[in-house]
NUDOFI-646190 format. One record per residue (C-alpha): residue number from 1; residue in one letter; chain; y, x, z negated. Coordinates in steps of 0.05 Angstrom, whole numbers. Each point is the difference from the previous one (the first is absolute). Layout:
BEGIN
{rec NUM, A, A, {Y, X, Z}}
...
***
This chain:
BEGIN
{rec 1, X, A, {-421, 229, -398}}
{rec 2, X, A, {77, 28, -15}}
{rec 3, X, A, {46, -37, -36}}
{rec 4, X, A, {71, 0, 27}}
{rec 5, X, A, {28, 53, -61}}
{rec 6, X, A, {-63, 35, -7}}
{rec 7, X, A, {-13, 73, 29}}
{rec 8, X, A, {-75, -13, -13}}
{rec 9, X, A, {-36, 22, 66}}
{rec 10, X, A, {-16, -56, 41}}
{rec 11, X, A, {-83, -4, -15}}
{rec 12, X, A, {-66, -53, -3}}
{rec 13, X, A, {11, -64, -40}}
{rec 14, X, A, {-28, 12, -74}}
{rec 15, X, A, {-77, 6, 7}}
{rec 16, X, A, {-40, -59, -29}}
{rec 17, X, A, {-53, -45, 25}}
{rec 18, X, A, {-34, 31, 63}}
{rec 19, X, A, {-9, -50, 62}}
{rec 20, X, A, {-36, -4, 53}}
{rec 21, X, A, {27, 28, 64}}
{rec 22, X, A, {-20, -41, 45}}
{rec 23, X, A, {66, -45, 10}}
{rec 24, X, A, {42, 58, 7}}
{rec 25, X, A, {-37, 36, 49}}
{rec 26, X, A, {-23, -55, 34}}
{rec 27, X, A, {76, -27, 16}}
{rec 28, X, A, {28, 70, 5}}
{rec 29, X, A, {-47, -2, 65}}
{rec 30, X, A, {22, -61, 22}}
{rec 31, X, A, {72, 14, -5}}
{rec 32, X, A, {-7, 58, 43}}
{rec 33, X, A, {-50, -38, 55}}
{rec 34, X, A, {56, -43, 6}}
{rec 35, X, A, {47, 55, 14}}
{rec 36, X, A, {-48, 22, 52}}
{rec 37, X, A, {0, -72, 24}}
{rec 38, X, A, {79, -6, -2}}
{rec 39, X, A, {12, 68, 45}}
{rec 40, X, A, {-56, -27, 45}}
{rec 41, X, A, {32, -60, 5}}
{rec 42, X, A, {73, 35, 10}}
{rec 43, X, A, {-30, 46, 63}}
{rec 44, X, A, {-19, -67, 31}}
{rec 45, X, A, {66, -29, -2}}
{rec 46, X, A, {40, 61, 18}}
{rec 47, X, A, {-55, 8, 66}}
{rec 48, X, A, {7, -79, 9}}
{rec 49, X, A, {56, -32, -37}}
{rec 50, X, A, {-58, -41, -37}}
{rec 51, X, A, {30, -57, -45}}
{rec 52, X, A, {-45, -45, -33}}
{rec 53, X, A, {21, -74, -38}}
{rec 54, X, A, {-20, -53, -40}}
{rec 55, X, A, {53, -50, 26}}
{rec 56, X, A, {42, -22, -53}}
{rec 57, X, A, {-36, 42, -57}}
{rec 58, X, A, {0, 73, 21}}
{rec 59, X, A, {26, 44, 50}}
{rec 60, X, A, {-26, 69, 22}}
{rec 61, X, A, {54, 46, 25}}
{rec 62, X, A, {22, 75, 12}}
{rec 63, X, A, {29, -14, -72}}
{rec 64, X, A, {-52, -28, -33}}
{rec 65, X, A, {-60, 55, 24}}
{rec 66, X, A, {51, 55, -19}}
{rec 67, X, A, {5, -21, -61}}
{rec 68, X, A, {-75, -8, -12}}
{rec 69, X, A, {-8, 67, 8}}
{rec 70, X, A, {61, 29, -42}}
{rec 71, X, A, {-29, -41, -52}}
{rec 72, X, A, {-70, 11, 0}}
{rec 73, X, A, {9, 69, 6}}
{rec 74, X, A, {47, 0, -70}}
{rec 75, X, A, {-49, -37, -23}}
{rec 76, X, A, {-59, 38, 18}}
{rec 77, X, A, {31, 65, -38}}
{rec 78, X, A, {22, -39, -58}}
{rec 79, X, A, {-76, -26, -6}}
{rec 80, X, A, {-29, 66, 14}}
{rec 81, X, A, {41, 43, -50}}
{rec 82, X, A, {-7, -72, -56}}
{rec 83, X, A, {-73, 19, -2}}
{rec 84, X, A, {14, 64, -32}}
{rec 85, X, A, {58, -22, -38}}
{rec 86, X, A, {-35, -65, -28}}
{rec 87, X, A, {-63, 38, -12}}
{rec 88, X, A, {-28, -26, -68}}
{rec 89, X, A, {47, -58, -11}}
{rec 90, X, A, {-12, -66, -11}}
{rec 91, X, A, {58, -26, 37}}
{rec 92, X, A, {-37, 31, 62}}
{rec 93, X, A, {-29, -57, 30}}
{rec 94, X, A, {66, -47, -6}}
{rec 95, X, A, {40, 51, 23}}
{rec 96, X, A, {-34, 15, 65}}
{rec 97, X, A, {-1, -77, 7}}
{rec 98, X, A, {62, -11, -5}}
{rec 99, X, A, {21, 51, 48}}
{rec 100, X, A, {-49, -17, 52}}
{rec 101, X, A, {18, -72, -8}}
{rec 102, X, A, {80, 16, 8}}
{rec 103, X, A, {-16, 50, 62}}
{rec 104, X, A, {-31, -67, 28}}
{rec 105, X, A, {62, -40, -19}}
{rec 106, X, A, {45, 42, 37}}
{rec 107, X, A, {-47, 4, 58}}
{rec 108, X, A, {5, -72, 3}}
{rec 109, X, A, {77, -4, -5}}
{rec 110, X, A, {16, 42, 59}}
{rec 111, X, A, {-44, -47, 48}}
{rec 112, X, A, {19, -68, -35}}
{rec 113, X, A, {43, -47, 45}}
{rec 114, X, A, {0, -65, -40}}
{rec 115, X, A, {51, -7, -41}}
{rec 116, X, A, {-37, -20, -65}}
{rec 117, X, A, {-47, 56, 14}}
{rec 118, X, A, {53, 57, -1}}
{rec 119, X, A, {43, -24, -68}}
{rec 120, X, A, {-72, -7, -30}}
{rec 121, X, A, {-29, 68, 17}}
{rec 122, X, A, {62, 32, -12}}
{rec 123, X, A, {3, -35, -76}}
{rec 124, X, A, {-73, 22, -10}}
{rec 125, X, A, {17, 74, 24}}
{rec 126, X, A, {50, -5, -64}}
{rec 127, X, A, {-42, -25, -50}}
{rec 128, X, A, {-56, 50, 29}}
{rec 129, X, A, {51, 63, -17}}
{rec 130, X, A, {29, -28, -64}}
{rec 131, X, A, {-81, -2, -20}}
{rec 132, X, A, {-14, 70, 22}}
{rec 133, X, A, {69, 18, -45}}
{rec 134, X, A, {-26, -22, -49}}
{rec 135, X, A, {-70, 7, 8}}
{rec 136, X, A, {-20, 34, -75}}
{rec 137, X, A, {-3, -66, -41}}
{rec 138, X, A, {7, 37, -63}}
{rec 139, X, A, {70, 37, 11}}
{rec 140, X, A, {54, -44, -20}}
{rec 141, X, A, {53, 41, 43}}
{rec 142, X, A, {-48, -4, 64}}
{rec 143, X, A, {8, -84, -19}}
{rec 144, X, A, {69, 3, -6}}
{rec 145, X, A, {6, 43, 60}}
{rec 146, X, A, {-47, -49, 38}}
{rec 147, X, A, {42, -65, -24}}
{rec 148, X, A, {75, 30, 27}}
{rec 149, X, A, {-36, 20, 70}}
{rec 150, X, A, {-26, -75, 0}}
{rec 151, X, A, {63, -28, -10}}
{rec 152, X, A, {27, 43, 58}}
{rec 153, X, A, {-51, -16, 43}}
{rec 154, X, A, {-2, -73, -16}}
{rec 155, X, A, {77, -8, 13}}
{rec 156, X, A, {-7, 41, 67}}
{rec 157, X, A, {-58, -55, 18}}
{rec 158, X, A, {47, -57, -21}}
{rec 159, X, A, {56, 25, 52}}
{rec 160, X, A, {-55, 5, 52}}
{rec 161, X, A, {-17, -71, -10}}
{rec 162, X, A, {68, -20, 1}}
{rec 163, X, A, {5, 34, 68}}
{rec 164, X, A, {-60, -28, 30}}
{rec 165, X, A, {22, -68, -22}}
{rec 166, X, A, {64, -1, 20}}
{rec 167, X, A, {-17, 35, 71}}
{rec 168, X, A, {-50, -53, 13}}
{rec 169, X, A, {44, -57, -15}}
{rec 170, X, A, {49, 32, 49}}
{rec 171, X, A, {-56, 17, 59}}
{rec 172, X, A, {-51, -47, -20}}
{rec 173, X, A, {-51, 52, 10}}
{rec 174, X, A, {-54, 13, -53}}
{rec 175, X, A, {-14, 71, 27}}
{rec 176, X, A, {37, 65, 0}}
{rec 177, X, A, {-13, 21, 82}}
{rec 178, X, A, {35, -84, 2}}
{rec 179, X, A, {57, 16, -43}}
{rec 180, X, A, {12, 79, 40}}
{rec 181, X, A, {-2, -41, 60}}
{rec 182, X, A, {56, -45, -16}}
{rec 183, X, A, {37, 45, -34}}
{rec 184, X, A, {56, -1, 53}}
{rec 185, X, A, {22, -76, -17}}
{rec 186, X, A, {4, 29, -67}}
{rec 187, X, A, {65, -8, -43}}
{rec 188, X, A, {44, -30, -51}}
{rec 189, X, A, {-17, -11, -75}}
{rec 190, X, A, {-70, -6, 9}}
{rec 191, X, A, {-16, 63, 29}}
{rec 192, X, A, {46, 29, -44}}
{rec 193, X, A, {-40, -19, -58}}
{rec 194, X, A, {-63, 23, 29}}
{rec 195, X, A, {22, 66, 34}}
{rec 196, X, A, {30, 20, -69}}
{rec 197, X, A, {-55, -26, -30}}
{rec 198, X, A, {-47, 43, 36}}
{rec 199, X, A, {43, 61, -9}}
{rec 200, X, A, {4, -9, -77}}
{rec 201, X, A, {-84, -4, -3}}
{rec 202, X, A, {3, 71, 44}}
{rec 203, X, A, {48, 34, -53}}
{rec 204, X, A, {-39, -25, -60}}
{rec 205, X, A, {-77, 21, 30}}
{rec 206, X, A, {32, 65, 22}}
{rec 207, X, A, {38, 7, -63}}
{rec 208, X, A, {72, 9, 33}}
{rec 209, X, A, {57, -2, -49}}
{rec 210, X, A, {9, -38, -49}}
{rec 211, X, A, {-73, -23, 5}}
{rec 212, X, A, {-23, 71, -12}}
{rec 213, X, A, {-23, -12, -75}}
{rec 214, X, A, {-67, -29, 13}}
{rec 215, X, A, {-24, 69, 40}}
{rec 216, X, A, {30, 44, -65}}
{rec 217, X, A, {-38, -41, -48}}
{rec 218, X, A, {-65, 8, 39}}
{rec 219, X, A, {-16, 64, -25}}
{rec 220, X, A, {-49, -17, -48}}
{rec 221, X, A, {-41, -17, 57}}
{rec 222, X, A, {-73, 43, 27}}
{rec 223, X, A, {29, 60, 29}}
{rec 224, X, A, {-47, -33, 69}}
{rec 225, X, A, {40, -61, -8}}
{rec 226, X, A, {66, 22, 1}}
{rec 227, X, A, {-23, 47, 65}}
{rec 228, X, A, {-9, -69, 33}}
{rec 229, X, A, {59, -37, -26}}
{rec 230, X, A, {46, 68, 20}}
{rec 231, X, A, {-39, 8, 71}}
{rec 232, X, A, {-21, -80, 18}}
{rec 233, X, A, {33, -51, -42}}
{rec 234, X, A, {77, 18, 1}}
{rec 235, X, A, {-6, 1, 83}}
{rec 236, X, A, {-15, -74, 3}}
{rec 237, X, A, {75, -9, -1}}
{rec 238, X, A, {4, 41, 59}}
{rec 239, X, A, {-50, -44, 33}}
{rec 240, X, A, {31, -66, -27}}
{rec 241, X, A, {67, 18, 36}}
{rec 242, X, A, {-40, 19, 65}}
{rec 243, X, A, {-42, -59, 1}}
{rec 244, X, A, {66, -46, -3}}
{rec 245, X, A, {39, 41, 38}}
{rec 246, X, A, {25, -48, 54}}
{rec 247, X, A, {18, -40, -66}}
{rec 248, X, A, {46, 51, -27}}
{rec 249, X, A, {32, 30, 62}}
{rec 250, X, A, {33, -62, 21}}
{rec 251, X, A, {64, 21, -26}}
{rec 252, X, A, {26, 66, -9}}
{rec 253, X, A, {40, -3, -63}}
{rec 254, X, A, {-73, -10, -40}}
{rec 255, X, A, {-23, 65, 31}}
{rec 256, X, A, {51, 35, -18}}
{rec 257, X, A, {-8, -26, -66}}
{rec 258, X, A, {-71, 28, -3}}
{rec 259, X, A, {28, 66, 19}}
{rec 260, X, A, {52, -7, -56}}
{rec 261, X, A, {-56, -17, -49}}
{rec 262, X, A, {-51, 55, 22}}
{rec 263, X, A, {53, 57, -8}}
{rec 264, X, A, {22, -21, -65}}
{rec 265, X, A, {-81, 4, -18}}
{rec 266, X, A, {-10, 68, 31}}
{rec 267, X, A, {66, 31, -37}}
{rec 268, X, A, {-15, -28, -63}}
{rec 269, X, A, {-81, 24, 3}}
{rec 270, X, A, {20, 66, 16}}
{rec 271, X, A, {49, -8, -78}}
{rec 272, X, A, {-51, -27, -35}}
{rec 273, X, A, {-37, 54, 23}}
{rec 274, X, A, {41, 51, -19}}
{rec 275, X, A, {-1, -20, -84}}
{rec 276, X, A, {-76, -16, 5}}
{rec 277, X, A, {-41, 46, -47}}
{rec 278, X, A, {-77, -23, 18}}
{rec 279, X, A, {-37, 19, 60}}
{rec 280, X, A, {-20, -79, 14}}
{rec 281, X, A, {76, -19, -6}}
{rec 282, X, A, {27, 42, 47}}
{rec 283, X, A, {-50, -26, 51}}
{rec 284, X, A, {5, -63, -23}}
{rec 285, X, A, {88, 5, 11}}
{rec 286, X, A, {-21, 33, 71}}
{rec 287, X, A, {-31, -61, 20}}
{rec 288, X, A, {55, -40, -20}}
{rec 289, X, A, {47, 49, 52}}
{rec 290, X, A, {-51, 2, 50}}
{rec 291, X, A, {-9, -72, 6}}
{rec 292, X, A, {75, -3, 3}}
{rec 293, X, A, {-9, 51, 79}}
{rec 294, X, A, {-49, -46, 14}}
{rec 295, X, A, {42, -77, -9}}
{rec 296, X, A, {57, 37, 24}}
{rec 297, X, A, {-34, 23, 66}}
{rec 298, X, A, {-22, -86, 0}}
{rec 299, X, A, {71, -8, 0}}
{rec 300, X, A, {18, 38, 60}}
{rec 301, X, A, {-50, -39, 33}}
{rec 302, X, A, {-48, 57, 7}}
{rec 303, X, A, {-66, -34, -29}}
{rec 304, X, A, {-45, 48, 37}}
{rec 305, X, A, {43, 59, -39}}
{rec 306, X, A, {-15, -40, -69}}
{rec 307, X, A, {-68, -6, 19}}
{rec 308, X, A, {-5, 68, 14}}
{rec 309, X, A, {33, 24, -72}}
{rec 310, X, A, {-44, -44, -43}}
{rec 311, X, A, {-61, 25, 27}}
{rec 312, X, A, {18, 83, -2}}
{rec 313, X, A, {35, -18, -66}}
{rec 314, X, A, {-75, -25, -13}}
{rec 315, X, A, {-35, 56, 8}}
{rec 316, X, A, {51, 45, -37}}
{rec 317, X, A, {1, -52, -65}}
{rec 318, X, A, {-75, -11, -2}}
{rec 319, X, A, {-1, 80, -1}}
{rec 320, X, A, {51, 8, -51}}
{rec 321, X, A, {-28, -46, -48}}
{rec 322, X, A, {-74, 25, 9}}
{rec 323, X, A, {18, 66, -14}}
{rec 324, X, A, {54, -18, -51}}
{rec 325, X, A, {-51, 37, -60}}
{rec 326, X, A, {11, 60, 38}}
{rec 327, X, A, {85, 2, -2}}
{rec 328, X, A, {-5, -11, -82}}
{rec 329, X, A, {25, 61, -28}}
{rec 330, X, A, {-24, 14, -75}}
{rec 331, X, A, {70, 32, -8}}
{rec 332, X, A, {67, -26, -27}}
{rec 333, X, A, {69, -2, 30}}
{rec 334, X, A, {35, 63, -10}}
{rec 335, X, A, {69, 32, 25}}
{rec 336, X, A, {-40, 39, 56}}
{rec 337, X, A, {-29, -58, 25}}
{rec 338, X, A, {22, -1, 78}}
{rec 339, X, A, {47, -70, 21}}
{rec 340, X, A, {-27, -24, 56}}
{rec 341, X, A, {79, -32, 15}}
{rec 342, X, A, {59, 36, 9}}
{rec 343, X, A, {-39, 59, 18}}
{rec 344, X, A, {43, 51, 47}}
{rec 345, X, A, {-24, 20, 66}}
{rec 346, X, A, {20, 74, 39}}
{rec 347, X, A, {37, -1, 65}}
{rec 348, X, A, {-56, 9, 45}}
{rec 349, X, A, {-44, -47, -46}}
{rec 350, X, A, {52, -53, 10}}
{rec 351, X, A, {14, 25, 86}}
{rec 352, X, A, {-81, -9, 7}}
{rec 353, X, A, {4, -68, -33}}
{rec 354, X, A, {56, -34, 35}}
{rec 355, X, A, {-29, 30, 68}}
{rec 356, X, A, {-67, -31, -18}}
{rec 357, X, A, {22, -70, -21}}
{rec 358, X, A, {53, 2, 72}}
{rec 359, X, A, {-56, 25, 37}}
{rec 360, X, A, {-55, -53, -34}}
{rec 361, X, A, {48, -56, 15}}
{rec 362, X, A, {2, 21, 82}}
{rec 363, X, A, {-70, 14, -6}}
{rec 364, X, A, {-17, -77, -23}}
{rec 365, X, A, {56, -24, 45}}
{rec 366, X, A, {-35, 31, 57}}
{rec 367, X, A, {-75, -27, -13}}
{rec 368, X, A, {25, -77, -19}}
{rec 369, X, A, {68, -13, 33}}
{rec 370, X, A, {31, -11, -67}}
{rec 371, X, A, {66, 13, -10}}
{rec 372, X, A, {25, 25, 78}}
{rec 373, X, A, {33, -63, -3}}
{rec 374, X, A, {62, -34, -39}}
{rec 375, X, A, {-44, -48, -43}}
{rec 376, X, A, {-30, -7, -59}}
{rec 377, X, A, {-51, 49, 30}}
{rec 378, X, A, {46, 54, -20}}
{rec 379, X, A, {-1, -18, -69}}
{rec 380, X, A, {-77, 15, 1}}
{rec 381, X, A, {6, 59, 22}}
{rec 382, X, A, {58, 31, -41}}
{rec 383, X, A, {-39, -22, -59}}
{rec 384, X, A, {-65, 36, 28}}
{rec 385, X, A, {46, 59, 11}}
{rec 386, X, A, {20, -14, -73}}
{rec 387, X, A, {-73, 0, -33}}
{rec 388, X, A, {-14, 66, 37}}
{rec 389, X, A, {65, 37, -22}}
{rec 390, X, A, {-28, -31, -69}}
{rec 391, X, A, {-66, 22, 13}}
{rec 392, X, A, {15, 64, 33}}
{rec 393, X, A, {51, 23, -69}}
{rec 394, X, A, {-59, -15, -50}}
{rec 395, X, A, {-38, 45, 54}}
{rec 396, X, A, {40, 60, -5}}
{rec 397, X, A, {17, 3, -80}}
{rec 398, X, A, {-74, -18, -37}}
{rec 399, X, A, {-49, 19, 63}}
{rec 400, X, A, {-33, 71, -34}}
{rec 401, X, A, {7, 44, 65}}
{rec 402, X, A, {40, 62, 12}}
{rec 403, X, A, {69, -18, 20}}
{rec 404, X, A, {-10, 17, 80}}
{rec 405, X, A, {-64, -36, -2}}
{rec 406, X, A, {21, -58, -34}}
{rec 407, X, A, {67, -12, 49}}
{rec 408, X, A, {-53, 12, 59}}
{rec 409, X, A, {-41, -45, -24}}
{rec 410, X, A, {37, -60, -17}}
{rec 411, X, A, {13, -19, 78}}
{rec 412, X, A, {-71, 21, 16}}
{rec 413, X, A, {-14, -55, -45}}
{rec 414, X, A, {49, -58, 9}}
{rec 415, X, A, {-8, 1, 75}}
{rec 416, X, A, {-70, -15, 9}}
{rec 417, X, A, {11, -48, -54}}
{rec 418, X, A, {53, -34, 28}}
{rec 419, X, A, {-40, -7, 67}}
{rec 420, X, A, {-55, -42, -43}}
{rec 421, X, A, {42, -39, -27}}
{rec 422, X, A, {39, -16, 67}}
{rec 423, X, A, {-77, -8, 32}}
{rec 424, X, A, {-20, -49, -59}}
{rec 425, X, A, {63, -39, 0}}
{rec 426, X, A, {-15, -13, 78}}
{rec 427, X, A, {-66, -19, -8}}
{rec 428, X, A, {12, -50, -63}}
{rec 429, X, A, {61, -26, 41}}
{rec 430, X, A, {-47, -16, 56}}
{rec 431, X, A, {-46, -38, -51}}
{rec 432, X, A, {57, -43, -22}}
{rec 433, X, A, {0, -80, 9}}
{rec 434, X, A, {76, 6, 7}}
{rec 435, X, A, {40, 53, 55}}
{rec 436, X, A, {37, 52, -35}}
{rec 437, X, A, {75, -36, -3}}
{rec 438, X, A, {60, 48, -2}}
{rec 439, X, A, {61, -36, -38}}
{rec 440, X, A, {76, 21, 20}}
{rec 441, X, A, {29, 46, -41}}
{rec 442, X, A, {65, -22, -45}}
{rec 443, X, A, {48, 29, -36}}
{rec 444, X, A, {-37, -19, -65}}
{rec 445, X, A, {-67, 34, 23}}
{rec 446, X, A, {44, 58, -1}}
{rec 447, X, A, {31, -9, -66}}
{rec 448, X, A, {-64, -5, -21}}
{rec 449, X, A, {-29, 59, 32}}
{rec 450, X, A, {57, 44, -25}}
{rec 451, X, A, {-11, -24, -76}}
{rec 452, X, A, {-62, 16, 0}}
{rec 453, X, A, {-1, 59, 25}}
{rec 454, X, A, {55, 23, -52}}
{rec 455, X, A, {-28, -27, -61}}
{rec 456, X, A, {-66, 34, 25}}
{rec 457, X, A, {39, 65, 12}}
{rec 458, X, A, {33, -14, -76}}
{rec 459, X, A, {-71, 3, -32}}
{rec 460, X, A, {-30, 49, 38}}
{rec 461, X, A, {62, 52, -21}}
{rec 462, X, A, {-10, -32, -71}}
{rec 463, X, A, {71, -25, -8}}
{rec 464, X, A, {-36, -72, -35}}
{rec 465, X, A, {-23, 55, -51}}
{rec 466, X, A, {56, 6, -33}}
{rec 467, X, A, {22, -79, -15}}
{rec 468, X, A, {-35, -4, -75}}
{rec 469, X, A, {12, -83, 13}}
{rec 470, X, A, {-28, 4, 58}}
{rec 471, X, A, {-65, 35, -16}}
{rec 472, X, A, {-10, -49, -68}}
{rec 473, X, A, {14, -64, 53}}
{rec 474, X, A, {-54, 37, 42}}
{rec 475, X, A, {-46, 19, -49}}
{rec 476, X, A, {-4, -72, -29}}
{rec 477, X, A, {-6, -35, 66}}
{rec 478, X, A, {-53, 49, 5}}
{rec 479, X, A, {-44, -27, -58}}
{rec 480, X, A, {-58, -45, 5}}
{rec 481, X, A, {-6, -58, -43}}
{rec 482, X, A, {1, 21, -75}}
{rec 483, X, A, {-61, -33, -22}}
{rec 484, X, A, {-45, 40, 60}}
{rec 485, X, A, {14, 75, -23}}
{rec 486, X, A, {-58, 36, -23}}
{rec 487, X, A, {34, 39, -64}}
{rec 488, X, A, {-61, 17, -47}}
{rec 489, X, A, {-68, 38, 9}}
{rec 490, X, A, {-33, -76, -27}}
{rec 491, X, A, {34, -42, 60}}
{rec 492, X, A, {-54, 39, 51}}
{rec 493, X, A, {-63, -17, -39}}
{rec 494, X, A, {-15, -71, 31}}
{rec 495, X, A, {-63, 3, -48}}
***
């Protein structure tokens, strides 16, 4: 386990009383039978458009089975690599408890249709993570740590109620398919309340700015945990949004708030980032950009696209984290130390890249229809065109090839890439409850497109670098809470 200013490599839980195996292994193989039951399941309803309900409790969709297996396969890596990494503690059987018992939680959530059932799972899903945060007993930062995400999560679950409540009093339905299906009478105060409501509970789960201070804090938490809390729990945002998203495209002004809202959380991850000095905060201030892409593509009405982000930013975070031991460096800072902002870039290195991102943008245009017309469709695409120019210039300055090679290879790369992602968007898109909406652009979608792309442009020349005030204001909204930093060799013995 890594504290959040430690450079101790990420390692086994302190070695103590020696359990049994048996409840590790034996749900370890469970979790991944119901993987293999999930994808089963998922090849029936692509083949037959299977859908499956209990009326009025649960309801089986293209959403729902998708989801089962995204999070049964995080979960079935997270339980695999735990046995290793719990090996010999005594917190072993809670632990794989507790995560077994919140991958069925969020199993449940994404087929529950009554109203009652959804606010409850999603509170339990909360309380499940704020456990797993602060799952050793005996650290009092891992308490502190667990008590701020609590808070968090029990505020999001209060706004979630609030939403339920006041969308039932204004449809008199009790479940959510009832309430998406009347969303078109929708309007006034009422929905109001609940839409914004519902969009506050997405920004604090997916720890969106300002509600990012719960995810920084969390670092105290099993190096497995926070795998599944960076790959699983910060999407259900992105799910909550989908699942009411009749709800909260009724009027346009609220999407274009939730565009507003995710930009402002994908600039300001990408500062935090840049003062961060610990492996874990980094990835834990690249979630809190990344879930910023993802509400923003909700906004544009594109919930296929934010589907689509949360589960490849999945895979990458799970990764990250697991291997997070592996990027400590036993070294400190020095003047040679290479800046990975503000870096400069050679004529051809910076031809190749804007030719790649152009040529990645037609590329996805071509395989999803995005962005050949004059709608918010083109906004998706610039900003895919935008993450590969992004993606492309990391490419071409760190990648350790010779020069040639390396400008060869970076579209050799990105293209087949690209052509995944346009091929996964399609086929999550096609899984979706809702049809893929395209809004009509404004001039504020363009303000906003243009601001973002400059302040972006500002960082990544390093022009934010050279505001002292500005790094101190980032470098404190940066910091977890004080009373859940790890400072002292004692504060890791939990014995």
């Amino acid at each position: 386990m890594s504290g959040r200013n430690s450079t101790t490599t990420v390692g086994s839980l302190p070695d103590t009383t020696v359990e049994s195996p048996l409840v590790p292994v034996a749900l370890t193989w469970l979790v991944w039978t119901m993987l293999a039951a999930s994808i089963a399941v998922l090849a029936v309803r692509i083949r037959t458009g299977f859908a499956w309900e209990i009326p009025g409790v649960v309801a089986v969709d293209g959403l729902t089975i998708l989801m089962w297996v995204v999070v049964t396969f995080f979960s079935g890596i997270v339980h695999s690599y735990s046995r290793r990494y719990m090996a010999g503690s005594q917190l072993k059987t809670s632990f794989f408890a507790t995560v077994f018992g919140f991958t069925a939680v969020v199993m449940g959530l994404v087929a529950a249709d009554h109203l009652a059932l959804f606010g409850a799972l999603w509170l339990a899903m909360g309380l499940l993570m704020a456990k797993l945060i602060g799952i050793v007993s005996g650290w009092d930062q891992a308490q502190a740590a667990a008590t701020v995400a609590r808070k968090y999560f029990i505020a999001s679950s209060a706004l979630l109620g609030v939403a339920l409540t006041a969308l039932w009093w204004a449809t008199g339905a009790t479940t959510v398919s009832g309430i998406t299906a009347a969303a078109d009478s929708l309007g006034g105060p009422v929905w109001l309340v609940a839409a914004g409501a519902i969009v506050l509970a997405a920004m604090i789960q997916s720890a969106l700015l300002p509600f990012h201070g719960w995810l920084l804090s969390s670092m105290t938490a099993p190096t497995p945990a926070s795998a599944l809390m960076h790959a699983g729990f910060v999407n259900a945002g992105g799910i909550l949004l989908t699942r009411f998203a009749p709800v909260i495209t009724v009027d346009a002004t609220l999407m274009l708030a939730i565009v507003g809202v995710g930009g402002a959380s994908a600039i300001g991850g990408k500062l935090l980032k840049s003062v961060q000095t610990d492996i874990k905060g980094k990835l834990g201030c690249s979630t809190v950009g990344q879930m910023g892409f993802m509400i923003m593509q909700a906004g544009l009405g594109f919930f296929g696209a934010a589907i689509t982000h949360l589960i490849l930013h999945g895979f990458y975070k799970a990764y990250q984290f697991l291997s997070a031991g592996g990027q400590v460096e036993h070294t400190s800072p020095s003047e040679g130390t290479p800046h990975t902002i503000g870096t400069t870039t050679s004529i051809v290195g910076a031809v190749v890249t804007l030719l790649t991102g152009i040529a990645g943008g037609a590329v996805f245009a071509v395989l999803t229809g995005k962005g050949t017309k004059v709608d918010s469709g083109l906004l998706l695409t610039f900003f895919v065109v935008f993450t590969t120019l992004h993606a492309a210039r990391s490419a071409v300055q760190h990648a350790s090839l010779p020069t040639t090679a390396r400008y060869g290879a970076v579209p050799l790369v990105f293209f087949p890439a690209i052509v995944i992602y346009a091929a996964v968007y399609t086929g999550v898109s096609g899984l979706m409850p809702v049809s893929p909406e395209t809004t009509e652009l404004t001039l504020l979608h363009g303000i906003i497109a243009v601001v973002f792309v400059g302040i972006y442009t500002g960082i990544e020349t390093g022009i934010h670098e050279r505001s002292q005030r500005l790094y101190v204001a980032l470098l404190n909204a940066g910091q977890p809470a004080a009373d859940t930093l790890l400072t002292a060799t004692e504060d890791y013995n939990e014995y």
